[in-house]
N, CA, C and O of each residue as an XYZ file, in Angstrom:
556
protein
N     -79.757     44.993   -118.840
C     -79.243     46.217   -118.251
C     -78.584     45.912   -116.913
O     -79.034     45.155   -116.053
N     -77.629     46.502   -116.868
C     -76.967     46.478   -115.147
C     -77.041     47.601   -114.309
O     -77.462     48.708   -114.645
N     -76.554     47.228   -113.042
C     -77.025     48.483   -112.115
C     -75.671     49.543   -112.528
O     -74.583     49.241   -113.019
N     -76.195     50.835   -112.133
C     -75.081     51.579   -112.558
C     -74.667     52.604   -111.416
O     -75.164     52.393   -110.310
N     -73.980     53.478   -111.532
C     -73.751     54.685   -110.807
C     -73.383     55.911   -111.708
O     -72.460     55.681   -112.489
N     -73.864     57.034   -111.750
C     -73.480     58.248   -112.084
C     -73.489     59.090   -111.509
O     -74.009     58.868   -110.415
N     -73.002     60.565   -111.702
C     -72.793     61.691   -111.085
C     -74.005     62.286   -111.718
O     -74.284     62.219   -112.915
N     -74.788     62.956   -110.653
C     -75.854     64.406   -111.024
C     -75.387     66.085   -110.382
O     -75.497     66.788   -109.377
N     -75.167     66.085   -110.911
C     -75.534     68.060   -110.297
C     -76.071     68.477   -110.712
O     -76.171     68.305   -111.927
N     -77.105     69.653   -109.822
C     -78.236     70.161   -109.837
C     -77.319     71.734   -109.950
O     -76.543     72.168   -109.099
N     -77.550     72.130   -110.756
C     -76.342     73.534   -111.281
C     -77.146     74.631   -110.186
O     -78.281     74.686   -109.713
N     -75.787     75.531   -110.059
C     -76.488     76.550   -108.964
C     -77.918     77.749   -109.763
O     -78.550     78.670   -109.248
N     -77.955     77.210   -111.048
C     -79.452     77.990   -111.636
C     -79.982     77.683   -111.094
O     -80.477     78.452   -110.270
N     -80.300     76.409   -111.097
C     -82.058     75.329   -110.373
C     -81.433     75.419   -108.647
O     -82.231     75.896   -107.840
N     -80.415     75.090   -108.248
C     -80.608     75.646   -106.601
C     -80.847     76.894   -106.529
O     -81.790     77.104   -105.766
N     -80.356     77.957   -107.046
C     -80.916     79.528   -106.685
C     -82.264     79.404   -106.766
O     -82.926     79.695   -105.770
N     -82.969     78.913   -108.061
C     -84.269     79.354   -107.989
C     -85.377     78.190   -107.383
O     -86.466     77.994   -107.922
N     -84.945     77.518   -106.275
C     -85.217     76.099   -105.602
C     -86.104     75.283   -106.045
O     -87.263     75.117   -105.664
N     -85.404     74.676   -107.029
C     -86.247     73.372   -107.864
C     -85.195     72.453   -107.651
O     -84.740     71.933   -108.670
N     -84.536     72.022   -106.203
C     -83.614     70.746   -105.879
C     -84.636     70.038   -105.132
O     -84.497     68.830   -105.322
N     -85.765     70.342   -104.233
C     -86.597     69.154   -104.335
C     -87.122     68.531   -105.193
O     -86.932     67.315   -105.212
N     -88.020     69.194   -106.264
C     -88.138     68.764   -107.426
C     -87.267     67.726   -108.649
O     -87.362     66.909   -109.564
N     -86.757     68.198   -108.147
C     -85.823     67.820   -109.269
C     -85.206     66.092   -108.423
O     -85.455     65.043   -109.017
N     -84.561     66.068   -107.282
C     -84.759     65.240   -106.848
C     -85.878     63.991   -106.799
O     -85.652     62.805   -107.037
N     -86.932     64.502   -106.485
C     -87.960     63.913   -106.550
C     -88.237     63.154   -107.852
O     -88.707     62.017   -107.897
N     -87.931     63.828   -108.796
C     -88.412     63.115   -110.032
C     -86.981     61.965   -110.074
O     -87.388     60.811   -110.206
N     -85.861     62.032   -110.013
C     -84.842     61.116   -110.288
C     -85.632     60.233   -109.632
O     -85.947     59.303   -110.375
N     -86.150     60.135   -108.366
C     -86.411     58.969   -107.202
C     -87.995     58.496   -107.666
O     -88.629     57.526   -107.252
N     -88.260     59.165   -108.318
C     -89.936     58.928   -109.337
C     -89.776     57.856   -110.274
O     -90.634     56.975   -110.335
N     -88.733     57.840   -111.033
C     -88.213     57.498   -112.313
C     -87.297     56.149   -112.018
O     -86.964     55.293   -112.838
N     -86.930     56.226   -110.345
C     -86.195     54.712   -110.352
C     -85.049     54.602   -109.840
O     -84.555     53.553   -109.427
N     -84.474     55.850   -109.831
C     -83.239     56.039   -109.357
C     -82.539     56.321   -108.217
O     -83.116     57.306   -107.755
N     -81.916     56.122   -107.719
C     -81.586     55.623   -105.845
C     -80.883     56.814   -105.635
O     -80.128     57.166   -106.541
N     -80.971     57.517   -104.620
C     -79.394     58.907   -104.430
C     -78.356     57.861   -103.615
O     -78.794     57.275   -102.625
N     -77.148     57.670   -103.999
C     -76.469     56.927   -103.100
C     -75.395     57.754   -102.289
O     -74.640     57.474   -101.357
N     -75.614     58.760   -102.947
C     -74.773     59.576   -102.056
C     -75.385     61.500   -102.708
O     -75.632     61.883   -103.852
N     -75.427     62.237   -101.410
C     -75.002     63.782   -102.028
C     -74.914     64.531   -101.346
O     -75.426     64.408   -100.234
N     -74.183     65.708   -101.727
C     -73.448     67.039   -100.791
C     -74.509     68.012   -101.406
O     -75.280     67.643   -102.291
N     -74.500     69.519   -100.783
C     -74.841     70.206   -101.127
C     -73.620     71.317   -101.144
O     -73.255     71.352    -99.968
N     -72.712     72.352   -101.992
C     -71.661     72.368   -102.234
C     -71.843     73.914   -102.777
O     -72.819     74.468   -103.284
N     -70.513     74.394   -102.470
C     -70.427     75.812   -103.397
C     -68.853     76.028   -103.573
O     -67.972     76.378   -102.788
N     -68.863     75.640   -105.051
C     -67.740     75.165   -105.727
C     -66.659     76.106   -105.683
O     -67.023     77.267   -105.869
N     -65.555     75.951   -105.509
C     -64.398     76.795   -105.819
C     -63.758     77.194   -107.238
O     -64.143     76.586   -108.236
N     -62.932     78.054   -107.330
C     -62.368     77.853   -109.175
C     -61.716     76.676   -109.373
O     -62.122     75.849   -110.190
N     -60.346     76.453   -108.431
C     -59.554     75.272   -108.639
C     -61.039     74.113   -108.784
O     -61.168     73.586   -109.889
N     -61.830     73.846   -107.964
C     -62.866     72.424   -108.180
C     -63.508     73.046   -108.966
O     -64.117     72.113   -109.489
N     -63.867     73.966   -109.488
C     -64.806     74.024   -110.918
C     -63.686     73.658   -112.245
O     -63.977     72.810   -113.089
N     -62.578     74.316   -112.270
C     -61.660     74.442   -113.583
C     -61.118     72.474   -113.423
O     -60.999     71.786   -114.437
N     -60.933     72.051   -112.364
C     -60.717     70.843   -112.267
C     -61.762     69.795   -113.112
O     -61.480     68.967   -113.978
N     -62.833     70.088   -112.630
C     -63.871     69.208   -113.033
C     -64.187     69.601   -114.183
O     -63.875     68.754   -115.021
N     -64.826     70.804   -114.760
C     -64.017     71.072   -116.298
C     -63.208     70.963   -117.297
O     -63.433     71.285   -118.464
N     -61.637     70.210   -116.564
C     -60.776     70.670   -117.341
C     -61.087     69.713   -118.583
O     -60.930     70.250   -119.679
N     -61.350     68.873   -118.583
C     -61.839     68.421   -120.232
C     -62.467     69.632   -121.311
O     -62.343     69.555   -122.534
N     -62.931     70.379   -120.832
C     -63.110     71.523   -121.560
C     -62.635     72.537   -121.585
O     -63.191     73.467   -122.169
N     -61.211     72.706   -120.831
C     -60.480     73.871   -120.912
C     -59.925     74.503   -122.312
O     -59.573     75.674   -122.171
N     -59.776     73.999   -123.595
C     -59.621     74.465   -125.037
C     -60.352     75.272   -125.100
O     -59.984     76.378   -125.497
N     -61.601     75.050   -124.752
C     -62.717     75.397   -125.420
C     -63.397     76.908   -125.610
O     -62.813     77.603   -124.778
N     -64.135     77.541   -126.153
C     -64.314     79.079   -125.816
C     -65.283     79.441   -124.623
O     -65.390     80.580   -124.168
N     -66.145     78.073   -124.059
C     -67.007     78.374   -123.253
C     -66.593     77.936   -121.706
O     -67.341     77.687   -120.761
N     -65.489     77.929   -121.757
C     -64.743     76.948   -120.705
C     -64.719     78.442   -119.453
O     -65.347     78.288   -118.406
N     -64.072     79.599   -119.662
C     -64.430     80.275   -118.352
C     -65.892     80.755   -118.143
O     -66.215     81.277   -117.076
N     -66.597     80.615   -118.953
C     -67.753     81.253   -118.837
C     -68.453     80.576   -117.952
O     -69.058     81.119   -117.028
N     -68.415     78.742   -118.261
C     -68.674     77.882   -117.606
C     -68.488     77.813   -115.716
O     -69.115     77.634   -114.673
N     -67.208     78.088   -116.249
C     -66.486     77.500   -114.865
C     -67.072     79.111   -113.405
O     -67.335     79.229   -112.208
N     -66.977     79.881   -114.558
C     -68.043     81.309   -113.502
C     -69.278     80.915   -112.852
O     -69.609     81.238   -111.711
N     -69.844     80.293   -113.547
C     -71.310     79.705   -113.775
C     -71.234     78.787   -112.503
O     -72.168     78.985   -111.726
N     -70.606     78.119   -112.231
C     -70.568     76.621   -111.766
C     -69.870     77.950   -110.247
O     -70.697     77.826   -109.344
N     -69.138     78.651   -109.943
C     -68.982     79.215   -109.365
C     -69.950     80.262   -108.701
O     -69.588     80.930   -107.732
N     -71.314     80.383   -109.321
C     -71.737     81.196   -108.945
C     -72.876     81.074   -107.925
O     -73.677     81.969   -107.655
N     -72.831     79.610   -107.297
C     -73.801     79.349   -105.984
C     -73.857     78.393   -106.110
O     -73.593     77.802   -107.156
N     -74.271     77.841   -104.944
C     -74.537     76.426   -104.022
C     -74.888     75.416   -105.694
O     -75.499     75.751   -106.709
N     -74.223     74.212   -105.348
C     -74.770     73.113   -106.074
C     -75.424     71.924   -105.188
O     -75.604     71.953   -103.971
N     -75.764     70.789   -106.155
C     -75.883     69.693   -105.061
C     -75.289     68.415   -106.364
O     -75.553     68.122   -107.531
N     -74.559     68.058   -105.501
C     -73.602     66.731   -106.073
C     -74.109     65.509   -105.541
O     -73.981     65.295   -104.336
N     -74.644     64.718   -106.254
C     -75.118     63.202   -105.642
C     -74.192     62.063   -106.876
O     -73.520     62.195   -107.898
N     -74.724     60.877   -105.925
C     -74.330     59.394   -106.920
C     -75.959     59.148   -107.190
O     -76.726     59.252   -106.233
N     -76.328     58.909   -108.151
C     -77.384     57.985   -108.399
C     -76.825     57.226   -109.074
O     -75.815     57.254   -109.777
N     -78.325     55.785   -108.544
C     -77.772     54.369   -108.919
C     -79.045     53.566   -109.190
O     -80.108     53.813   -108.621
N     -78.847     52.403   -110.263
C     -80.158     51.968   -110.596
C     -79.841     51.325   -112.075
O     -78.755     51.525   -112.618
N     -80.706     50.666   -112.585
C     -81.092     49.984   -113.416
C     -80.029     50.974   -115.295
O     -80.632     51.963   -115.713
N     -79.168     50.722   -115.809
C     -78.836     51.668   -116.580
C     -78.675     53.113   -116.429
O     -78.765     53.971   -117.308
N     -78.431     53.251   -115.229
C     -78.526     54.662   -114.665
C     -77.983     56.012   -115.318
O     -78.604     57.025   -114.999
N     -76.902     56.161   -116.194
C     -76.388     56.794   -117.119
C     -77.229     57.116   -118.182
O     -77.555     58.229   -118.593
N     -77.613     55.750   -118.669
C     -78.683     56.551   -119.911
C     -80.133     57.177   -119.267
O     -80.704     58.130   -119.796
N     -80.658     56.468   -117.995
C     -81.761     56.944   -117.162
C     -81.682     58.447   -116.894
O     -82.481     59.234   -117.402
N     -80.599     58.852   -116.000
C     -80.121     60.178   -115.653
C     -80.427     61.200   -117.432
O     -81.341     61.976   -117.714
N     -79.470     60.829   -118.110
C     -79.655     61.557   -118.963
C     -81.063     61.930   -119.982
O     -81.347     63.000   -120.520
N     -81.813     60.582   -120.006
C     -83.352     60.460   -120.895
C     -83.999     61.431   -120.076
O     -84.722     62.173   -120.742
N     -83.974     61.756   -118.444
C     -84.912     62.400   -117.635
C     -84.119     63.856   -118.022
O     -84.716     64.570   -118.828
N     -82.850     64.329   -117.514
C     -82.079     65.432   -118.400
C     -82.873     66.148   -119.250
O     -83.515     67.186   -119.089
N     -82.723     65.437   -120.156
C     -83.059     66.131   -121.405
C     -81.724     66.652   -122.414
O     -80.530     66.559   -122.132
N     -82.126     67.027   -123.240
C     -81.138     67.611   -124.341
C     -80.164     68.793   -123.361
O     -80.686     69.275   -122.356
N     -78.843     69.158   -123.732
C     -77.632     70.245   -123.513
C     -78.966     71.462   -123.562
O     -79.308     72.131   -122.586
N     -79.603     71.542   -124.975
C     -80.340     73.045   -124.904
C     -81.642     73.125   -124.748
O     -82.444     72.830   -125.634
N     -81.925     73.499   -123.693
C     -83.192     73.285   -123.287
C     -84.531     73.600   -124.054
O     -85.631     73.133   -123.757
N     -84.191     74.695   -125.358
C     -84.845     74.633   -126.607
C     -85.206     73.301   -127.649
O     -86.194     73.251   -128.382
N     -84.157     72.250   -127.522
C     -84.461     71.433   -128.150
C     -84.417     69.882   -127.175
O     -84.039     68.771   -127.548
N     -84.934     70.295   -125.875
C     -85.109     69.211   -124.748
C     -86.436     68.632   -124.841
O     -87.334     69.434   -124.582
N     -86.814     67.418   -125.148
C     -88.278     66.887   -125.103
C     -88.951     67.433   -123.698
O     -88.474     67.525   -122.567
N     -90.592     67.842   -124.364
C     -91.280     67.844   -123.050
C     -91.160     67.375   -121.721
O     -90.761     66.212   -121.787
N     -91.312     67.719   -120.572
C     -91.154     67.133   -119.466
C     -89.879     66.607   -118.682
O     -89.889     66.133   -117.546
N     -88.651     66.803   -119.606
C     -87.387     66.717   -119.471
C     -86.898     67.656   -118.328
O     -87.509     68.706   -118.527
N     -86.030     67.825   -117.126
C     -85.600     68.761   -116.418
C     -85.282     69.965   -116.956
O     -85.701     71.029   -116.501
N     -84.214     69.814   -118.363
C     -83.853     70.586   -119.014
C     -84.975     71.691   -119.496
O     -84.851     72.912   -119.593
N     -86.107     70.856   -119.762
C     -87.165     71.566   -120.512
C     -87.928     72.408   -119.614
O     -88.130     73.609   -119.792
N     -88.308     71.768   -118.718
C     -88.490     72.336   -117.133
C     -87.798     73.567   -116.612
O     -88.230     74.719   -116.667
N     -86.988     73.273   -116.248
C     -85.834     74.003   -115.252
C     -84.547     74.870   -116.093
O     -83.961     75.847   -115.627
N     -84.359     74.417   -117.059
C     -83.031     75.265   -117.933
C     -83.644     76.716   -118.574
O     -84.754     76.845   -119.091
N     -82.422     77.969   -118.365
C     -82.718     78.867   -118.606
C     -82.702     79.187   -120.619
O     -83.362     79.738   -121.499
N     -81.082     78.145   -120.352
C     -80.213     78.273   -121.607
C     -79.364     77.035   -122.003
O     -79.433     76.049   -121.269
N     -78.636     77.005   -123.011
C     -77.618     75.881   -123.048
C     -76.622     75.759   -122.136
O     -76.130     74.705   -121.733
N     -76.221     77.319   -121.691
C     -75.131     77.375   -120.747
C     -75.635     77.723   -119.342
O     -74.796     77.848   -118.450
N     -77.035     77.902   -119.052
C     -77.330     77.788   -117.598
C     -78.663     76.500   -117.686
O     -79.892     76.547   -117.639
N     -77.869     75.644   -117.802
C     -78.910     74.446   -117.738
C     -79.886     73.048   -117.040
O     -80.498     72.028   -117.358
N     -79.523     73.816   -115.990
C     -80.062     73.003   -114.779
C     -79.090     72.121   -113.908
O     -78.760     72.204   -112.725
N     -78.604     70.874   -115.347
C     -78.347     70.082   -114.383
C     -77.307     68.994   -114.975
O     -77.728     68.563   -116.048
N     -76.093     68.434   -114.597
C     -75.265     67.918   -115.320
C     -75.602     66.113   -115.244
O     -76.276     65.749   -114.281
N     -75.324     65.479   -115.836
C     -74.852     64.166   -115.649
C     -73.803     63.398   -116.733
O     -73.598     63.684   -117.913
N     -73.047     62.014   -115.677
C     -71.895     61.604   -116.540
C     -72.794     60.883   -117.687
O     -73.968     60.531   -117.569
N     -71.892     60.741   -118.910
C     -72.151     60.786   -119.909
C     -71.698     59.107   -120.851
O     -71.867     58.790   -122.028
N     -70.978     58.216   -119.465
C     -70.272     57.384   -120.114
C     -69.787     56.451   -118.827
O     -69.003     57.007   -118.058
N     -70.107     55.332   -118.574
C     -69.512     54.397   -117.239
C     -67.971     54.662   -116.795
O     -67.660     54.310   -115.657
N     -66.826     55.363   -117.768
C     -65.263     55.807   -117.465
C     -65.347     57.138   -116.816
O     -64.375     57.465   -116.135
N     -66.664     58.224   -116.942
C     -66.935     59.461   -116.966
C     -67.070     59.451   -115.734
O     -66.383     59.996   -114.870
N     -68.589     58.388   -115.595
C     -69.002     58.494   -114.329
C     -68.112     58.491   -113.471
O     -67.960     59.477   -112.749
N     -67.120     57.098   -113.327
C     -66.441     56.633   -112.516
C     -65.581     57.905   -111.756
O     -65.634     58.204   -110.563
N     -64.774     58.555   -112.831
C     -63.960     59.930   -112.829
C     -64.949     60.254   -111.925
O     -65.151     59.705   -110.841
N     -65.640     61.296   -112.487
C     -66.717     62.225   -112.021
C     -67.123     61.973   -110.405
O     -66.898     62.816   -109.536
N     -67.853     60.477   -110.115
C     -67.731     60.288   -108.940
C     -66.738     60.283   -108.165
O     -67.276     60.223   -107.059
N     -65.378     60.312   -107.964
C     -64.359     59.912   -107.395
C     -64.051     61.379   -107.582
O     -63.004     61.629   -106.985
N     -64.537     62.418   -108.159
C     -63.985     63.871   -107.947
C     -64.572     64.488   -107.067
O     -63.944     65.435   -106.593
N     -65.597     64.286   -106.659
C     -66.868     64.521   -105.365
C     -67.094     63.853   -103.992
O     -67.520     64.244   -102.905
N     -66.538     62.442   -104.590
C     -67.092     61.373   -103.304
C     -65.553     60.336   -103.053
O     -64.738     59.844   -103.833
N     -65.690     60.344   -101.695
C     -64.558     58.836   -101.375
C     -65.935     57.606   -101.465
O     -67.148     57.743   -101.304
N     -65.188     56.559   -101.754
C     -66.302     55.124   -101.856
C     -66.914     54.977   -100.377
O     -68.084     54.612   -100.259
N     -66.183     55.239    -99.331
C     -66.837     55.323    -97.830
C     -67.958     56.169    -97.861
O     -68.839     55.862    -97.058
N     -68.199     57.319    -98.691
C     -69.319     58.171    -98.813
C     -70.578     58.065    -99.416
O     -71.474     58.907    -99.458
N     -70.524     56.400   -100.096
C     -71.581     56.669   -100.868
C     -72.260     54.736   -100.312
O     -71.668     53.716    -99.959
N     -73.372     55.007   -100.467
C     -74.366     53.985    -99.359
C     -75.057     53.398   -100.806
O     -75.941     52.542   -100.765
């Protein structure tokens, strides 16, 4: 395994209802370094931006409301396979079918208010980070 970097956001569900220590805590439980993060309250242009891979789609404004609708927190985590790490702790898209103890399973209301995002792929990440962070920003 190599060291990695990915993008996390903690969706403004789990900051409204303040499970960003938590939730933090467990990434840094599990192994994973914060190398960088903002705490953020997204615009349309930076929500529909960071979306736009899903702009076809039917859930694409619903989304992008969502992601608009309070404070996030945007970090780099970094660590040992960190992509598949981030995501195993995640959990499943629907928090109905998220293994026990998963954030998702934890903290998600729904499929579409679900706690908490991460990149999905080392080209993703890369994107993803570089839509949040300059390389001077992240330690």
């Amino acid at each position: 395994m190599a060291m990695q970097r990915t993008l996390s956001i903690i969706k403004p569900d789990a900051t409204q209802k303040g499970y960003v220590g938590k939730i933090i805590a467990r990434f840094e439980e599990e192994g994973l370094r914060i190398a960088a993060v903002r705490k953020m309250h997204l615009s349309r242009l930076e929500a529909e931006g960071f979306y736009a891979v899903h702009k076809a789609r039917p859930f694409f404004g619903e989304l992008v409301e969502f992601m608009m609708s309070g404070p996030c927190v945007v970090m780099v985590l970094e660590g040992e396979d960190a992509i598949a790490e981030n995501r195993r702790i995640m959990g499943a898209t629907d928090p109905a079918e998220a293994a026990e103890g998963t954030l998702r399973k934890l903290y998600a209301e729904s499929k579409g208010m679900n706690a908490v995002h991460g990149s999905d792929a080392p080209e993703t990440a890369a994107a993803e980070i570089a839509y949040f962070f300059r390389e001077t920003e992240i330690f």
